[in-house]
C-alpha positions in Angstrom: -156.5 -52.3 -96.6 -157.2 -50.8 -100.0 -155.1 -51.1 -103.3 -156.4 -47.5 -105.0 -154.2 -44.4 -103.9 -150.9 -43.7 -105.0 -147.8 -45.2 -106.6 -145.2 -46.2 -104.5 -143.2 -47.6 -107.2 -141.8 -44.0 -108.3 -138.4 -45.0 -110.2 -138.3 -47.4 -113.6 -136.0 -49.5 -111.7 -138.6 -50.1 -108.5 -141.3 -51.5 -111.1 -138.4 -53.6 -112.6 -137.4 -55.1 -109.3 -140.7 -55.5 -108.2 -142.1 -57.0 -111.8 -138.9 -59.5 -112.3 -138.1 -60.2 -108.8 -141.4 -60.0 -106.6 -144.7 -59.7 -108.0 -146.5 -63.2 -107.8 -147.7 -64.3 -111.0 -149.7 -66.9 -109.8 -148.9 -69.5 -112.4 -150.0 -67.6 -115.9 -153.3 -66.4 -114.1 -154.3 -63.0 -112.7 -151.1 -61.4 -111.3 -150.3 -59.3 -108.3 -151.7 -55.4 -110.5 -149.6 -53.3 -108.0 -147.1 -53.8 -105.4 -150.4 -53.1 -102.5 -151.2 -56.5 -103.5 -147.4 -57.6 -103.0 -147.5 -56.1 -99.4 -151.2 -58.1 -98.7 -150.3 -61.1 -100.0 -147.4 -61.4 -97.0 -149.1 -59.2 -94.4 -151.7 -62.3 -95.0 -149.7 -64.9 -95.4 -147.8 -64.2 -91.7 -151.3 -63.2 -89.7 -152.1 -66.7 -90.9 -150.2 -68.5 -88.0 -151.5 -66.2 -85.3 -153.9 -68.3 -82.9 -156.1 -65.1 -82.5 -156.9 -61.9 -83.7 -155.7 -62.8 -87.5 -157.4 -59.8 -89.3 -156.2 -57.2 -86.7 -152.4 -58.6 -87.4 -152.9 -58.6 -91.0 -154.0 -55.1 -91.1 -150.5 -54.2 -88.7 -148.4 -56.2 -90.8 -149.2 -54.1 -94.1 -149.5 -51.2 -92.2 -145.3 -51.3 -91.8 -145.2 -53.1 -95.0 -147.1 -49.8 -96.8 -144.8 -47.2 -98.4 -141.5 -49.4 -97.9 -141.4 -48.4 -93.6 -140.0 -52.1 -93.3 -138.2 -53.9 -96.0 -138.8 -57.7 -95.3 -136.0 -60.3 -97.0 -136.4 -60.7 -100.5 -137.6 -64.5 -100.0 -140.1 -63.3 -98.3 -141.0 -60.9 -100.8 -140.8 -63.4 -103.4 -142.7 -66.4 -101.8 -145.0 -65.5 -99.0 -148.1 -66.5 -99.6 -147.0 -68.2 -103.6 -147.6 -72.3 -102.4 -144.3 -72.2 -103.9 -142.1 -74.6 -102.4 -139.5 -71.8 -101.6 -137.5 -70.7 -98.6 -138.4 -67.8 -97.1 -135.1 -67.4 -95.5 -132.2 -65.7 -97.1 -129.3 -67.3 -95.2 -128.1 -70.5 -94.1 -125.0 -71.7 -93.3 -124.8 -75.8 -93.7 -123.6 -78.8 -92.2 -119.9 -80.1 -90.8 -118.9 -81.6 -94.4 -117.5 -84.6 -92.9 -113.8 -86.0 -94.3 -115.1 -89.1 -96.7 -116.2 -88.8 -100.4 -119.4 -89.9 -99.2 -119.8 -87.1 -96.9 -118.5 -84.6 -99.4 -120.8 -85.4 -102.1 -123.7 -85.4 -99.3 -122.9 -81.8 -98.6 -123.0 -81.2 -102.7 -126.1 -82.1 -102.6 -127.2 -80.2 -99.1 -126.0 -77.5 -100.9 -127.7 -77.6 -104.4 -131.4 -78.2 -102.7 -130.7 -74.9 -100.6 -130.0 -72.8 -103.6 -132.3 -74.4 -105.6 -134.8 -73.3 -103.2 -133.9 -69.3 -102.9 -131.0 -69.5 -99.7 -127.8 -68.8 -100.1 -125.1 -70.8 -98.7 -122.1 -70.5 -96.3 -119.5 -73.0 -95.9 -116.9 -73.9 -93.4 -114.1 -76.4 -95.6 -111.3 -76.2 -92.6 -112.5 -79.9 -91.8 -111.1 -81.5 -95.0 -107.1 -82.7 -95.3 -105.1 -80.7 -96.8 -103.6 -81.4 -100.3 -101.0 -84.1 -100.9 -101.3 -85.8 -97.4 -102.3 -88.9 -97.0 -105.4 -90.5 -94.9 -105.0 -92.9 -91.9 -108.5 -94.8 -93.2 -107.7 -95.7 -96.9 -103.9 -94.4 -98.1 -105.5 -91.9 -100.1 -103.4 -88.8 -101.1 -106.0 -85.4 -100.5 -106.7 -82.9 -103.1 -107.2 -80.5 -100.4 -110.3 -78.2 -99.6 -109.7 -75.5 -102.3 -110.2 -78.2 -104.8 -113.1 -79.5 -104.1 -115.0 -75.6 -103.7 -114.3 -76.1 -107.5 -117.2 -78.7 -107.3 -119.2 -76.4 -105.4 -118.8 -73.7 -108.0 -119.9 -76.4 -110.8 -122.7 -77.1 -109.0 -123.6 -73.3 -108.6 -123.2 -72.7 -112.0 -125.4 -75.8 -113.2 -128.0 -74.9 -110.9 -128.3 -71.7 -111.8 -128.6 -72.5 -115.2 -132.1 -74.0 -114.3 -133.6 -70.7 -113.7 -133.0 -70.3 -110.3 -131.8 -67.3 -109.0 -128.4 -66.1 -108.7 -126.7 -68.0 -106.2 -123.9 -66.3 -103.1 -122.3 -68.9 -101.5 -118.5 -68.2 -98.9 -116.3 -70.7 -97.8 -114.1 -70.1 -95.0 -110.8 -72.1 -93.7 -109.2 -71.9 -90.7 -105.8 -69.1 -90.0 -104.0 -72.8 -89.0 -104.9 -74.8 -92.1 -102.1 -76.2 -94.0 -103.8 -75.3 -97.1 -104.5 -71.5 -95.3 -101.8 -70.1 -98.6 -103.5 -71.6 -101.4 -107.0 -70.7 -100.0 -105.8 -67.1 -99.8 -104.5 -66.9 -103.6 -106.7 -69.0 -105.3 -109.1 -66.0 -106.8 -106.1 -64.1 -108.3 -107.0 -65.5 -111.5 -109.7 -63.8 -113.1 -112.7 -66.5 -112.8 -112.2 -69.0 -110.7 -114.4 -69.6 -107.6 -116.7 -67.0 -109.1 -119.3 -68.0 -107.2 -118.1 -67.9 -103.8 -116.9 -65.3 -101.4 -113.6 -66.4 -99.2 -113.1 -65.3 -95.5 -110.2 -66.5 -93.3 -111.2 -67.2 -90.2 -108.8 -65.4 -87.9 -108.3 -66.1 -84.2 -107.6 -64.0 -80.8 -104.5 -65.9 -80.5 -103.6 -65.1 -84.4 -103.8 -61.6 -83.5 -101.6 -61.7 -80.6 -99.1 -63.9 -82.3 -99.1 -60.7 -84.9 -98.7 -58.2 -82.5 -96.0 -60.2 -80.6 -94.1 -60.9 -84.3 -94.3 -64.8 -83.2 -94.1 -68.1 -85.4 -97.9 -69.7 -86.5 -98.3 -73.7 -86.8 -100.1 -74.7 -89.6 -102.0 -77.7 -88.6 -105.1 -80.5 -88.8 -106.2 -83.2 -86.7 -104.1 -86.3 -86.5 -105.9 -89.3 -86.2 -107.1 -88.4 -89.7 -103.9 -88.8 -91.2 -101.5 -91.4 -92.1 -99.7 -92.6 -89.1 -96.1 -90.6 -88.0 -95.1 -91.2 -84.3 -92.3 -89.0 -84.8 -94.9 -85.8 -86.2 -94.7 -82.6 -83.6 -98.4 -82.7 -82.1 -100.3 -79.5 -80.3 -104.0 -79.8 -78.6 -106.4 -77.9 -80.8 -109.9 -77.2 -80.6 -111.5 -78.0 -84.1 -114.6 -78.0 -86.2 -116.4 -81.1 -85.2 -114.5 -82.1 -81.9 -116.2 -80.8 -79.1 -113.2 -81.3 -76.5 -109.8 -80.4 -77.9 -107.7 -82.9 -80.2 -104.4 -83.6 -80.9 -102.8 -81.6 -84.2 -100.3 -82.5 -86.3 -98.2 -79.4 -87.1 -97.6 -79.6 -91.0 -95.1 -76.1 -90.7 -94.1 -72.7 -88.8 -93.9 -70.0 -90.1 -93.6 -66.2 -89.3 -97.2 -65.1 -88.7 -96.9 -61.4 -89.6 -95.8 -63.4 -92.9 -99.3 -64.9 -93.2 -100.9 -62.2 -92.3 -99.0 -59.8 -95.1 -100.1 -62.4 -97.4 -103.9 -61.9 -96.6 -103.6 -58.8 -97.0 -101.5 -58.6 -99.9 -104.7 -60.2 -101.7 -107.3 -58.3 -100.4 -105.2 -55.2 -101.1 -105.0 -57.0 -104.5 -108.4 -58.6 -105.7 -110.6 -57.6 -102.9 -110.9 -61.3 -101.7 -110.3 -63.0 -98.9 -112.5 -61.2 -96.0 -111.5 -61.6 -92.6 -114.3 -63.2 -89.8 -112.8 -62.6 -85.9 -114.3 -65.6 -84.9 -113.3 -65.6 -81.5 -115.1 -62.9 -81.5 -118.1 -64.2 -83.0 -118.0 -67.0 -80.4 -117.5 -64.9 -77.4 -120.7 -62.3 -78.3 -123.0 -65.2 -79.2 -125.8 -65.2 -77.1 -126.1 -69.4 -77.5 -122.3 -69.7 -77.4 -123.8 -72.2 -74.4 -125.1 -74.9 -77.3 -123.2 -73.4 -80.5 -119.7 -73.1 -82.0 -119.8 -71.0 -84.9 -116.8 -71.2 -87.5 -118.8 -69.5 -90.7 -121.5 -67.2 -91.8 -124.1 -66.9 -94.2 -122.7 -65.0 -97.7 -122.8 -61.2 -97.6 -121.4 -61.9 -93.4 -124.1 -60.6 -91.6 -125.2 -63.7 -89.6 -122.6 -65.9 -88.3 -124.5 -69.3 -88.3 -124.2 -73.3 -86.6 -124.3 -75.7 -88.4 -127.9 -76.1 -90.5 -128.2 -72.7 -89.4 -130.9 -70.3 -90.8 -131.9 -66.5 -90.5 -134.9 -64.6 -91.8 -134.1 -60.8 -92.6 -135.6 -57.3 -92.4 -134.8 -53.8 -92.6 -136.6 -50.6 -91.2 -136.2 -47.8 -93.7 -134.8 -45.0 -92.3 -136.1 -42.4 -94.5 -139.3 -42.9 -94.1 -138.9 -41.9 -90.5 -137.2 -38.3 -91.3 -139.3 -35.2 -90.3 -139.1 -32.3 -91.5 -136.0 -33.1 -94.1 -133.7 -30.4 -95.2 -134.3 -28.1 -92.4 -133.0 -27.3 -89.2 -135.9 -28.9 -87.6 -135.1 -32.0 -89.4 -135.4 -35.2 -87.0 -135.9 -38.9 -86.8 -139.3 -40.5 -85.4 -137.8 -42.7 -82.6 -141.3 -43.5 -81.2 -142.6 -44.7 -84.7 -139.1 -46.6 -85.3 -140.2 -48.2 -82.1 -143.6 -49.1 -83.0 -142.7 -50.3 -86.3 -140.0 -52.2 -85.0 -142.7 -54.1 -82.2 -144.6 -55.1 -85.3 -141.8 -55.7 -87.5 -140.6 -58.2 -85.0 -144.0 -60.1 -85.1 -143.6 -60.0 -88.7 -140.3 -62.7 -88.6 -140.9 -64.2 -86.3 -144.5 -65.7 -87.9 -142.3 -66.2 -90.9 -140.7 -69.1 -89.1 -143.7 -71.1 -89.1 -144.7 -70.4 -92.7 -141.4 -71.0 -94.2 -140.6 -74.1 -96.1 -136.9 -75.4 -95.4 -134.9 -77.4 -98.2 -133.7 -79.7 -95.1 -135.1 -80.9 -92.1 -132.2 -79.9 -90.2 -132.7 -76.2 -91.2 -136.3 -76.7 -90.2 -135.2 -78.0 -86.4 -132.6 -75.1 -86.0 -134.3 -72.2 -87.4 -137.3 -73.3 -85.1 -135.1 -74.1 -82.5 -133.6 -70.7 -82.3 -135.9 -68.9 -83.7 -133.0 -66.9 -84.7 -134.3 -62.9 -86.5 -131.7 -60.6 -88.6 -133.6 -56.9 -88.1 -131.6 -54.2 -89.3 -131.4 -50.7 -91.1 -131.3 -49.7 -94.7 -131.2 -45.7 -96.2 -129.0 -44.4 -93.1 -126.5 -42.6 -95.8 -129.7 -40.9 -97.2 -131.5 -40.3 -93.8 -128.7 -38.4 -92.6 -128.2 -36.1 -95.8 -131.9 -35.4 -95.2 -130.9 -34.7 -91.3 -128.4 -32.0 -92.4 -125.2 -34.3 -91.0 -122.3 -35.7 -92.9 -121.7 -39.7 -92.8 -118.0 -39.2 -91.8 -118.5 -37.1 -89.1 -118.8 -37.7 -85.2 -122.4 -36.2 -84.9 -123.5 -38.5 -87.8 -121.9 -41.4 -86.1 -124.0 -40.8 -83.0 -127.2 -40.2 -84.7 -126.8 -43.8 -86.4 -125.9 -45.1 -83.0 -128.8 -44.1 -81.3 -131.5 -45.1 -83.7 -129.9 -48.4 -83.9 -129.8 -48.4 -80.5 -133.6 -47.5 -80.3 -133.8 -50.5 -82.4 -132.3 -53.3 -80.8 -134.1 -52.6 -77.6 -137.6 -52.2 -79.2 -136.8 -55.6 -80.5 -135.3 -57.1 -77.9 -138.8 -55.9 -75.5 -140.7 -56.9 -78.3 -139.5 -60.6 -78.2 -140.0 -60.7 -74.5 -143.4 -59.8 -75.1 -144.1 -62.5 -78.1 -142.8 -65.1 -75.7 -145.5 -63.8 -73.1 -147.7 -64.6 -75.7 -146.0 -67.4 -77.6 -143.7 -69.2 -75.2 -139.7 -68.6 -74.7 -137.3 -70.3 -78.4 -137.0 -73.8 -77.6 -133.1 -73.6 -77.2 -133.6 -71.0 -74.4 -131.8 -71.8 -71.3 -132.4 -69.3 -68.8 -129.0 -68.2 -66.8 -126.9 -69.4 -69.5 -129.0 -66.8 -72.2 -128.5 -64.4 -69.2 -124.4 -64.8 -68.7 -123.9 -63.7 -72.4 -121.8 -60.8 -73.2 -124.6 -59.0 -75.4 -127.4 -59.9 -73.0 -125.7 -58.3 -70.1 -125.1 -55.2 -72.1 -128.6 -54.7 -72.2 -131.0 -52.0 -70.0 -132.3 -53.6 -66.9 -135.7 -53.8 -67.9 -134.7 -55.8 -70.8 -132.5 -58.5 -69.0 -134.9 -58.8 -66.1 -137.8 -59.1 -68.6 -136.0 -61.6 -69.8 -135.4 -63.7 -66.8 -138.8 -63.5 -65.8 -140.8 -64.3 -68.7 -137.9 -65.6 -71.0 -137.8 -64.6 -75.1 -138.8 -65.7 -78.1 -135.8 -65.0 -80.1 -132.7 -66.3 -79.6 -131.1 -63.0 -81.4 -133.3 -60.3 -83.4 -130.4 -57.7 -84.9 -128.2 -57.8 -88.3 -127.6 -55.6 -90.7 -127.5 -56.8 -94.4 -126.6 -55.3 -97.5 -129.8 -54.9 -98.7 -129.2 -53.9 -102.3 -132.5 -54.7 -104.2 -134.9 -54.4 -101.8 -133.2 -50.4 -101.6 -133.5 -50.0 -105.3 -137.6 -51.2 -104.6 -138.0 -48.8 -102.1 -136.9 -46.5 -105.3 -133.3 -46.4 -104.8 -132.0 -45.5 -100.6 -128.7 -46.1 -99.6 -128.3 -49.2 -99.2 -127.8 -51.0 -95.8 -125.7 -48.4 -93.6 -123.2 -47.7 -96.9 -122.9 -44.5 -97.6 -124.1 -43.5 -100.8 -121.7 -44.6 -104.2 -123.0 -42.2 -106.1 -125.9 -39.3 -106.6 -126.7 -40.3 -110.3 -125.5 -43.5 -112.6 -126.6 -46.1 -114.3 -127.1 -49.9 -113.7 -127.8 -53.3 -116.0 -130.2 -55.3 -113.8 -131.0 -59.1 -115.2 -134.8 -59.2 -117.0 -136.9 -62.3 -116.7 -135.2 -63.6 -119.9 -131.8 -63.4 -118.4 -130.6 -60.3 -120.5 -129.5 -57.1 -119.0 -131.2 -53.9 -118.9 -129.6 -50.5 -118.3 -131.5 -48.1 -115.7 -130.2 -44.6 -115.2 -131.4 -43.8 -111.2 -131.2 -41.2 -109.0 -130.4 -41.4 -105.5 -133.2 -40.8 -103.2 -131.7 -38.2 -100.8 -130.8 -36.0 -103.9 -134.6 -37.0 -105.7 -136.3 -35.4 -102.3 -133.8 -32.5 -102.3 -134.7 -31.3 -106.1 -138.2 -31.8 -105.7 -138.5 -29.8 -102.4 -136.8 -27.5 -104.9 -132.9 -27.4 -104.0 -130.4 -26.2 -106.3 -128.5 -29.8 -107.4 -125.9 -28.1 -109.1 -124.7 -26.5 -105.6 -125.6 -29.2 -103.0 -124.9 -29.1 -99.3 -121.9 -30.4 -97.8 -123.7 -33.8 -96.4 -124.2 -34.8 -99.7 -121.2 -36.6 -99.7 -120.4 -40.0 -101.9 -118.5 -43.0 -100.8 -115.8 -41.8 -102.4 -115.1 -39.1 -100.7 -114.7 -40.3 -97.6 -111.8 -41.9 -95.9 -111.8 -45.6 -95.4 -111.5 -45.4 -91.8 -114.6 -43.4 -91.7 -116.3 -46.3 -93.2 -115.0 -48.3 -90.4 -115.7 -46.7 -87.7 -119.4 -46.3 -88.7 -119.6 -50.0 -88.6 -117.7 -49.7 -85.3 -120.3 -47.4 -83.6 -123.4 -49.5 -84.5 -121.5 -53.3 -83.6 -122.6 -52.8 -80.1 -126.3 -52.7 -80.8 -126.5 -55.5 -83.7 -126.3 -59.2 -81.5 -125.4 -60.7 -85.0 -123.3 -58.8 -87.5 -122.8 -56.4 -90.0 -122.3 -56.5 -93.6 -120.3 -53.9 -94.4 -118.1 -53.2 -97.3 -115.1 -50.6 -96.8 -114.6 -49.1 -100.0 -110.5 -48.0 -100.6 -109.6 -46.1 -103.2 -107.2 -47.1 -106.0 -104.3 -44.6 -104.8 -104.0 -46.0 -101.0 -101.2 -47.6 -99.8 -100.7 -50.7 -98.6 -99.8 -50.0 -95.1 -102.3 -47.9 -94.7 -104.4 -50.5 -95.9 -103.7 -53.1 -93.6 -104.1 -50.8 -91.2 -107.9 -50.7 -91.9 -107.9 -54.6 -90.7 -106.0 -53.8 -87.4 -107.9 -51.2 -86.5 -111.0 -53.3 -87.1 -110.1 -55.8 -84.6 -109.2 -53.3 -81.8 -112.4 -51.8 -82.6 -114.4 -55.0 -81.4 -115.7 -55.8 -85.0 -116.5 -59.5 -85.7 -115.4 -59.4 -89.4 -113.6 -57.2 -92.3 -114.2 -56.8 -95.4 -113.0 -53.8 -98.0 -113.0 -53.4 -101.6 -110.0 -51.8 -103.5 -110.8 -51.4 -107.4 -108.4 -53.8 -108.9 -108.2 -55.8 -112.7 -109.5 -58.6 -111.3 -112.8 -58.0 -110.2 -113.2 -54.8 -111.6 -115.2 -52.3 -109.8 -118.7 -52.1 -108.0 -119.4 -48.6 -109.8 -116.9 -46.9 -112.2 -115.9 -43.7 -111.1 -117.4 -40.5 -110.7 -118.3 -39.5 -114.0 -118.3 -36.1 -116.3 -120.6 -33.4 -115.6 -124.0 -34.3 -117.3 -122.9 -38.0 -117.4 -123.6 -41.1 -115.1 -121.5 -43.8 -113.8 -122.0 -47.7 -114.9 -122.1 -50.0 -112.6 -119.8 -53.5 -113.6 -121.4 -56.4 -112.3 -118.0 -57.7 -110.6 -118.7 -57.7 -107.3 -119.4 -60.6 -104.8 -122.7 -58.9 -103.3 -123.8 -57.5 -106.5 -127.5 -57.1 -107.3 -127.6 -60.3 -108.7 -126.1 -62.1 -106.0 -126.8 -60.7 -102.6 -129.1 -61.6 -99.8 -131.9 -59.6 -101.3 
């Protein structure tokens, strides 16, 4: 490994990231003098818990870590290798927050240590009474959930204020929570819960009970609340219960009615997001020991309880040949290579993470759970000569996700070879999951032979400022915003700074001498693209990510509502475990203002919930 050669860090904004957000500097002593020494330090720090061979790991390690070919989490980024007492993880979603004040406060505090510590936070508040009922245990009239995530934001704000970094948290509630309408509404005044994202978690039978135009109970467990022997009761599974509990049933009401009213306020502010979590469930490959009712902020890894997931992204454009040509292709066999050693990567990072809790430690090393994804599609396909809302695109992003997945997937069978099998693995029950069967037959027989040391290897995150260090790609598998505008990015003193950047796929084109001024038709921006074609992007890769995908559909100002909701129907017929769109709106403003004069560049309005500042790195 050697430090001279050239710069990777091409673009202002690339040193800035990599100056303010992940250059070690070693405590007022010599610091990290170029990102080659970033890239070490972790290559280093995870060849450290091999048993053998440590030099020839570290050497692969920052081999896919050279020239931004694999984009690990920012934690890691940030701490590998710092003696910090950090995560290394970027997600977690925490405990059952039990319904006592004790237990509440408990989970307060859960909370605050997590983001103290670098993770963000995901939530699940359907377990707390709704407001203005009254508890069996001490007479008590409720506040109701939404009124304690006004803690939580407090808490966020406070802890922030101690220099730690931006903090994400969501909190979901159940489609059958009595306080499902206030949940919904609660963001349409400009600054409240500003540090949370909101999801509804929406069931198979709330679907059908759409479709079929029939009435929706709105209920909680009764042996919770103040005794009523003449209260209507149903059996409900809920958060907590492992068998099925009686329900008191609090109201009916038209369920197309709630469901216009989600979407009324997504249509509106952008917020709530929807998480199919049937769905989730039913695709989990340890639905045999988990029931999931949340995920981790930016939606990309629905999580247990104490749950935990370590990220990383291949980089898609360093992987085009030939670009802007008609011989232009991607390099499957060293997606697959980088992937084998990618895969090593995370998984070592389990054993040289710190946890905030103990409980994280135990299911993060239980499951051994990995989130590797994809980041620069939109820009890898300009370079390929095909348009992101076209069928041929679609199919190209399929297939190298594809390639992906099953790299990892062999890869993991291989580690446990090495390593030995997660410790949650049970055998025919790993086997009988949905996703599992999916796979080739080398794969699942691999599996049942010599087990695997990841419980689930694929997600794809948003991936926002790790793409601006690998000098502005596309982020995630979004298509690109915009070809040229301008950003204010926090500086180590908290103040912003305004960056003008170019996006890659149209830096490469000039410089390989293209007329900018008449660019090809794949150059296309969000924008300009339907919504559905965002959509059923998302839809062609689900199949090949056993976790999730964060995915953002941007809708333009001028689209109806009905043919808005429409975008959250079709999502659930196309298998998708989750929704999420963005309409510009006074509320929350925009993510990037809108295409801007000739000569000019956008500004981006730091408004949204996975802004720079506050996603998953």
């Amino acid at each position: 490994m050697t430090t001279a050669g050239k710069s990777w860090l091409v673009t202002p904004i690339a040193r800035h990231i990599w100056e303010t957000k992940y250059r070690w500097l070693n405590g007022g002593k010599v610091p990290e003098v170029c990102i080659e020494e970033t890239w070490q330090r972790v290559a280093r720090t995870a060849a450290a818990v091999e048993p053998v061979e440590q030099d020839r790991w570290e050497e692969a390690f920052y081999e896919v870590l050279r020239g931004f070919r694999f984009l690990p989490g920012g934690r890691i980024l940030a701490g590998a290798g710092t003696a910090r007492r950090v995560t290394l993880f970027n997600c977690f979603v925490m405990g059952l927050i039990e319904d006592d004040m004790e237990s509440i406060f408990e989970a307060l505090k859960e909370g605050a240590l997590t983001m103290q510590a670098g993770g963000g936070v995901g939530y699940d508040f359907s377990t707390l009474r709704p407001g203005n009922c009254v508890a069996r245990a001490t007479g008590r009239i409720a506040s109701g959930p939404v009124s304690f995530m006004h803690i939580w934001d407090a808490m966020c704000t406070t802890v922030l204020s101690t220099g730690a970094r931006r903090g994400a948290m969501i909190a979901s509630l159940r489609c059958d929570h009595p306080d499902i309408e206030t949940f919904i509404e609660v963001k349409r005044e400009p600054g409240r819960l500003r540090h949370f994202n909101l999801s509804v978690q929406v069931t198979d039978a709330f679907m059908a009970a759409v479709e079929a135009d029939k009435d929706w109970p709105l209920m909680f467990p009764d042996d919770s609340l103040e005794q009523d022997i003449n209260a209507e009761t149903v059996m409900c599974r809920w958060p907590g219960c492992n068998e099925p509990v009686p329900c008191r049933v609090f109201a009916r009401q038209p369920t197309r009615k709630l469901w216009e009213r989600i979407m009324r306020a997504a249509y509106d502010i952008s917020e709530p997001g929807v998480l199919f979590v049937d769905r989730i469930n039913e695709s989990n490959n340890l639905a045999y020991r988990e029931s999931i009712t949340t995920t981790n902020p930016c939606g990309e890894i629905p999580l247990p309880p104490y749950g935990a997931c370590n990220l990383g992204s291949v980089n898609l454009v360093r992987f085009v040949r030939n670009p802007f040509t008609a011989g232009a292709r991607l390099d499957l066999d060293a997606i697959r290579d980088t992937v084998g050693i990618a895969t090593r990567l995370l998984d070592n990072v389990i054993d040289c993470s710190e946890f905030p809790l103990e409980k994280q430690a135990m299911q993060a090393r239980g499951s051994r759970r990995l989130g590797l994804g994809i980041t620069g599609l939109a820009d890898a396909l300009i370079m390929l000569g095909l348009h992101y809302g076209e069928a041929t695109a679609r199919r190209e992003a399929a297939r190298v996700m594809e390639t992906i997945c099953h790299a990892a997937y062999r890869s993991s069978i291989q580690l446990a070879r090495e390593k030995g099998c997660f410790p949650f693995f049970e055998r025919e029950a790993f086997l009988d999951s949905s996703f599992i069967r999916s796979l080739p037959e080398d794969i699942r027989s691999g599996i049942a032979e010599h087990g695997i040391r990841n419980s689930h290897l694929t997600a794809i995150a948003p991936t926002g400022t790790i793409s601006l260090l690998a000098n502005n790609v596309s982020s995630g598998i979004e298509p690109v915003f915009d070809f040229r505008f301008s950003r204010k990015v926090l500086n180590r003193e908290g103040e912003y700074e305004r960056f003008d950047l170019e996006d890659y796929a149209l830096r490469a084109w000039r410089e390989q001498g293209g007329d900018t001024a008449n660019l090809p038709a794949e150059f296309v921006d969000a924008c300009s693209l339907p919504p559905d074609a965002h959509l059923e992007m998302q839809a062609m890769l689900q199949p090949h990510v056993d976790s999730a995908i964060s995915k953002t559909i941007n809708v333009p100002d001028d689209c109806t509502f009905d043919e808005f909701r429409g975008l959250y129907e079709l999502a659930y017929k196309h298998g998708l475990k989750g929704c999420t769109t963005f309409r510009p709106n006074p509320v929350t403003g925009e993510i990037l203002s809108s295409a801007p004069a000739a000569g000019q560049v956008g500004e981006v309005r730091d408004a949204h919930c996975c802004d720079i500042e506050r996603e998953g790195e």
